[in-house]
N, C-alpha and C positions, 0 to 999 in steps of 0.2 A: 578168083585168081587175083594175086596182088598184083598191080603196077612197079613200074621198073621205079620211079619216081618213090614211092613206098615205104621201100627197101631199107633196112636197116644195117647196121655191123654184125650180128648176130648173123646174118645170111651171106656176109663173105665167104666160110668156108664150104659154103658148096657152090662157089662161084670159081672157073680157071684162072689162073693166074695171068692167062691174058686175056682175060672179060674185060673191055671196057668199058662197063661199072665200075670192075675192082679200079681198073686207074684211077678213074676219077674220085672213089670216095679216097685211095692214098696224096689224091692231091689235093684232099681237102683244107685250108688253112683249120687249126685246132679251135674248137669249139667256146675258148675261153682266154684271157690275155696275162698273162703270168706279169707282173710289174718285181721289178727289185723289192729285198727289203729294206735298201734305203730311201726308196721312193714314198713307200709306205710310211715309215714312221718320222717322216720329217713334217713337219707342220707348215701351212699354205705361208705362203711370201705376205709379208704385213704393207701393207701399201705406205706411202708415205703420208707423212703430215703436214698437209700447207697452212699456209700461215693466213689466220683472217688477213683478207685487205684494209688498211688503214683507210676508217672514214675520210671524205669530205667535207672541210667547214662550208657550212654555207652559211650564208648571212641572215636576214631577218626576210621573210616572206611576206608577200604579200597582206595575207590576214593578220599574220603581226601587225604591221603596219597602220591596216586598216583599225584594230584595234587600240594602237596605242595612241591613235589619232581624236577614239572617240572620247576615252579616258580624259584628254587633255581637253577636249571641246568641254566636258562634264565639269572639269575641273573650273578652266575659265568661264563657266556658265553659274557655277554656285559664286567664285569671287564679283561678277558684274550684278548678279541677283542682289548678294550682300550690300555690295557700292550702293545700288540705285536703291531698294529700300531705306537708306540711309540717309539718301539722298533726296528722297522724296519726303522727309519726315523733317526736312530741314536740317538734318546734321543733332538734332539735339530731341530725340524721341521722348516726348513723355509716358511712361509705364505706371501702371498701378499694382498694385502689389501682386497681381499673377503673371507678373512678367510681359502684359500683353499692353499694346497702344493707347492709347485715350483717344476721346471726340476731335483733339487738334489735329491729329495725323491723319484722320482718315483720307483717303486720296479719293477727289471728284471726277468723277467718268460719266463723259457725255454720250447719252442713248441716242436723242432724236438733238437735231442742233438747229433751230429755227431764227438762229437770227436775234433771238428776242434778249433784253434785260433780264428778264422774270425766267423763274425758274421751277418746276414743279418735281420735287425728289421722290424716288422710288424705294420704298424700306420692303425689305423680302421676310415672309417669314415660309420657310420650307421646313419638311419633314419634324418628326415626332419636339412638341418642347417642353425643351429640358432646361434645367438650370446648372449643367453640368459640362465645365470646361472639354470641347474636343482637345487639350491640351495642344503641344509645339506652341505655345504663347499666347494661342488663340482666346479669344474671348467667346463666354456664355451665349446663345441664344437670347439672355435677358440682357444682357450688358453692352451684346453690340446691338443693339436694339437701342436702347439708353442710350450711344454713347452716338449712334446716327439720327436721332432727334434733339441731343446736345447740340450735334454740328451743321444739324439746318437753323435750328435757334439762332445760332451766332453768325447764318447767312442770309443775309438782308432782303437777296437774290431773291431767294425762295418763299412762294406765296403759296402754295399748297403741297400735301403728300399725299402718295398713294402707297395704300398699305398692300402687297402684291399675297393672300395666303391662298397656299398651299401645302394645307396641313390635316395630318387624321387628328390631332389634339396631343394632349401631352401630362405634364403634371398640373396637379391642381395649384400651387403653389409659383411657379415661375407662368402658368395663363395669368396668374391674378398681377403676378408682377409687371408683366406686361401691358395689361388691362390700364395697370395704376398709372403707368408712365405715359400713356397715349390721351386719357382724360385729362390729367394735369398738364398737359404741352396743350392739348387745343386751348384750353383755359387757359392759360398763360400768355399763349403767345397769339390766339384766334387765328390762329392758320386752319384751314379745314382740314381733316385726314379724313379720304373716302378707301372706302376698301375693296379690292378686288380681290373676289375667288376666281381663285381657278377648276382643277378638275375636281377639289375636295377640299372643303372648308367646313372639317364634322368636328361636332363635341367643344375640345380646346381653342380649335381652329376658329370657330365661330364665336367663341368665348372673348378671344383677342379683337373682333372684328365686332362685337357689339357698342363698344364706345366711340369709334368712328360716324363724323357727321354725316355717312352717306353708305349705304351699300348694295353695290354693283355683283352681283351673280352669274354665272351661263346658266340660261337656261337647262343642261345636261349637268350643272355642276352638285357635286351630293357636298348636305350640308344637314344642319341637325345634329342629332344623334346628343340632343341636351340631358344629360345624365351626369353620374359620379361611377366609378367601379374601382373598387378593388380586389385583386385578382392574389388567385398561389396553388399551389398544389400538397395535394396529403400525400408524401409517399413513403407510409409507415408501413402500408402493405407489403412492397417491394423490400425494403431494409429487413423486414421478417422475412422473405423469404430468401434471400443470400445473407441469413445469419447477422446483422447489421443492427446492435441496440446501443443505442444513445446515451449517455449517462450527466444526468442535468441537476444541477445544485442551483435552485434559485430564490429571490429573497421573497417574493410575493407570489402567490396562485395563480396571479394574472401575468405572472412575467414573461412566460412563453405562450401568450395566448395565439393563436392561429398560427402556429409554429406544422410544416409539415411534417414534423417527426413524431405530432399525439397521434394515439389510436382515435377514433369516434370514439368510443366508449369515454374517454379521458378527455375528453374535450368539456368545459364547463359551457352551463347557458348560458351565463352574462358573455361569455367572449362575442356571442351573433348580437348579442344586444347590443354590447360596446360598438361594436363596429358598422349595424347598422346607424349607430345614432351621428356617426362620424360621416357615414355618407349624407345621412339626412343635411348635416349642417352646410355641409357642401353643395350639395345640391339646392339650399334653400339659395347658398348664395350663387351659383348659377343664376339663378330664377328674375333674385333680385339684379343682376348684375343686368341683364337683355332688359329687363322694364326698366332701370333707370338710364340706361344708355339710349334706347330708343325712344324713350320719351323724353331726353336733351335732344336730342336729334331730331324733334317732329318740332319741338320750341323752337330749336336755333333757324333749322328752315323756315320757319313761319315771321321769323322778324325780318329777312328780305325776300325779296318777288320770285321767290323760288318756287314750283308745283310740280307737284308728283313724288312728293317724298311719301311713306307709306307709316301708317302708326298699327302697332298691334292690334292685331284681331280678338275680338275678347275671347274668346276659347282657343289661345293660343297655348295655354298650359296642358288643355289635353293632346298635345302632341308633344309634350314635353316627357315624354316615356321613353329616352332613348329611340328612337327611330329613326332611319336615315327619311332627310326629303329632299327632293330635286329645289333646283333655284324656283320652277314655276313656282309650287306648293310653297317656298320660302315667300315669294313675291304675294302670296294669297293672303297666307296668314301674320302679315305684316312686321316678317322676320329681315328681306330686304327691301332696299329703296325701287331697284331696275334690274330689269333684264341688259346685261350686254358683257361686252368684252372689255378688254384694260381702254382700249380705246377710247370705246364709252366711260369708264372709269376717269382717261384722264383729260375729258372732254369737259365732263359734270365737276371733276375738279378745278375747274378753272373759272366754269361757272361762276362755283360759291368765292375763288377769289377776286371774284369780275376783273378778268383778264381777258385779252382775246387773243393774247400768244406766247409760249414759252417754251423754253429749252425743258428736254426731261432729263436728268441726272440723277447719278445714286452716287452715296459716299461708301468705299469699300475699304478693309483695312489693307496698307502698302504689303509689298508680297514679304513673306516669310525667307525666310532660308531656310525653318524646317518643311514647307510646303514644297521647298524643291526636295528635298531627303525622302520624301515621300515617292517617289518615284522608283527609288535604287531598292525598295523593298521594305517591306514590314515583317516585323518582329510578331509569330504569334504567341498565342498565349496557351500553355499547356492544361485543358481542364478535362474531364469526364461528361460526356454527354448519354445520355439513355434516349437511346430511339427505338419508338411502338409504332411505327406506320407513320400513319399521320399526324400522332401527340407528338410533340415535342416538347422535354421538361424544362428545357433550358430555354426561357423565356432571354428577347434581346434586352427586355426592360425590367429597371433594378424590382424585386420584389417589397412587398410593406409602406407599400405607397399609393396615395391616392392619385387615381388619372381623369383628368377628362380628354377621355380616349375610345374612339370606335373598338370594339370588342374585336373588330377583322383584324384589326393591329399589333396587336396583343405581343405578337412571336415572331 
């Protein structure tokens, strides 16, 4: 049985006319809302268009500010750099033809300051040497070398040097230069140069520090590694297999000899012979270079009341196989004088110039104005590197040249 609630229109007509259901479904409002057809086809009210609101100026912000403040410090900081370099050089720089200082200008900077007349100067030699301008005006590792034994020459002051290395070695060719200039200053001038290592004084490093009246080591310091090498890579494998062939017009067989672009097959035998005969000579002067430096060295100590200088050990040459040695082992086989630190270096130095007090000083060149430019950013250089792991082809040092140089250096 259907409920009253149910009920549908179809079931009014058997319902009486005074059912009150039937009222109430006649008083039902109609099921659905009839709108005009004007209502219908007029389209919705388009809202209006307000107007962006006109910005606010505002002024310069803070960080502006801040910014345009540092700009200006930078600014006034390269103009006083300029002044005082210029200033320090006397107003009247002498340059030699790379642009960069001479021996007069270099500027004296006092390390320890004891009070004394006397003076004992400190010459640095750091990282790989080269005979190749860091450019911005700067001078060679050979040249400012040269040109801070020019400028202790011409100071009266100074009665000893200390050679300060810290070096893995370098080219064969700016060692030997250096070498030359440090022998012909003691001899000239009888100043003593004693040498202090530091953490590494291998191969070149030690090369430089052979002609020095005295040589002071740390016992931890690595030193050695008396050899020649010349270094490169073959990568004709590689160009073969990304398609890559070479096309070479040259006037002699030997013109591209150790070139990494020959297969092995196409490599002649005289090229290993040429080149080992090249290291040989090298290394012969190596050889010669540590016995006649150390045997100036045991002479000149032996003509005043100086002991405990060290003279080579006669089987000193079979360690001359490239090897690294510690300063003991250097101290054994009578490669240096002492165990100690710069200290002891500029103790013994003062020794040989029987002094018993002096200021230490280095001459350094007056600042640059491209050494501040250096700051604002560097320019790089767009090149192709090939990376295999842990090879790397792109050595930091120029290829087709002879090094005395630790083989861990290399890259």
């Amino acid at each position: 049985m259907r409920r009253p609630g149910n009920r549908t229109s179809s079931h009014r007509k058997y319902l009486p006319k005074t059912s009150p259901d039937l009222i109430r479904l006649r008083k039902r409002p109609p099921f659905r809302t009839v709108y005009p057809m004007s209502e219908l086809s007029a389209p919705p009210p388009i809202p209006p268009i307000l107007a962006a609101p006109t910005p606010r100026r505002r002024g310069l912000g803070l960080g502006s500010l801040v910014i345009l403040g540092l700009a200006g410090l930078v600014g006034l900081g390269c103009v006083i750099l300029f002044v005082a370099s210029h200033l320090l050089s006397g107003g009247n720089t002498h340059t030699h033809g790379t642009g960069r200082v001479g021996a007069s200008e270099l500027v004296e900077t006092t390390l320890e300051d004891h009070g004394s007349d006397d003076k004992v100067a400190i010459i640095e030699i750091q990282g790989v040497i080269t005979g190749e301008s860091p450019g911005g005006g700067r001078a060679s590792l050979v040249d400012d070398v040269r040109d801070q034994l020019q400028r202790i020459e011409d100071d009266d002051a100074v009665k000893a040097v200390i050679l300060r290395v810290d070096s893995p070695g370098g080219e064969v060719l700016a060692s030997d230069e250096i070498y030359e200039a440090l022998r012909k200053f003691q001899i000239d001038t009888e100043i003593p140069v004693v040498a202090s290592m530091g953490s590494l004084a291998a191969s070149g490093g030690y090369y430089v520090s052979a002609p020095c009246r005295w040589i002071v080591a740390h016992p931890l310091s690595l030193t050695g590694s008396i050899g020649v090498i010349f270094h490169g890579y073959n990568y004709r494998g590689l160009m073969d297999k990304v398609g890559v062939r070479p096309e070479v017009v040259k006037s002699g067989k030997l013109k591209d000899m150790f070139s990494g672009e020959l297969r092995l097959e196409d490599e002649l035998p005289e090229e290993k012979t040429i080149l080992k005969d090249l290291v040989a000579e090298s290394f012969a002067r190596f050889k010669q270079v540590i016995r006649e430096g150390r045997d100036w060295a045991a002479k000149a100590n032996q003509t005043n009341p100086i002991t405990g200088g060290r003279t080579l050990a006669p089987n000193w040459e079979e360690f001359a196989d490239g090897r690294i040695l510690s300063g003991r082992q250097a101290l054994d086989l009578g490669l240096v004088d002492e165990l100690g630190s710069t200290d002891a270096a500029i103790a013994r130095a003062m020794t040989l110039a029987d002094i018993d007090s002096a200021n230490v000083v280095t001459y350094q060149s007056p600042p640059h104005f491209s050494d501040f430019l250096r700051f604002l950013g560097k320019a790089g250089v767009n090149r192709i590197q090939v990376d295999l792991g842990s090879i790397n082809l792109l050595t930091k040092l120029p290829q087709g040249r002879l090094y005395f140089l630790s083989p861990t250096h290399l890259h």
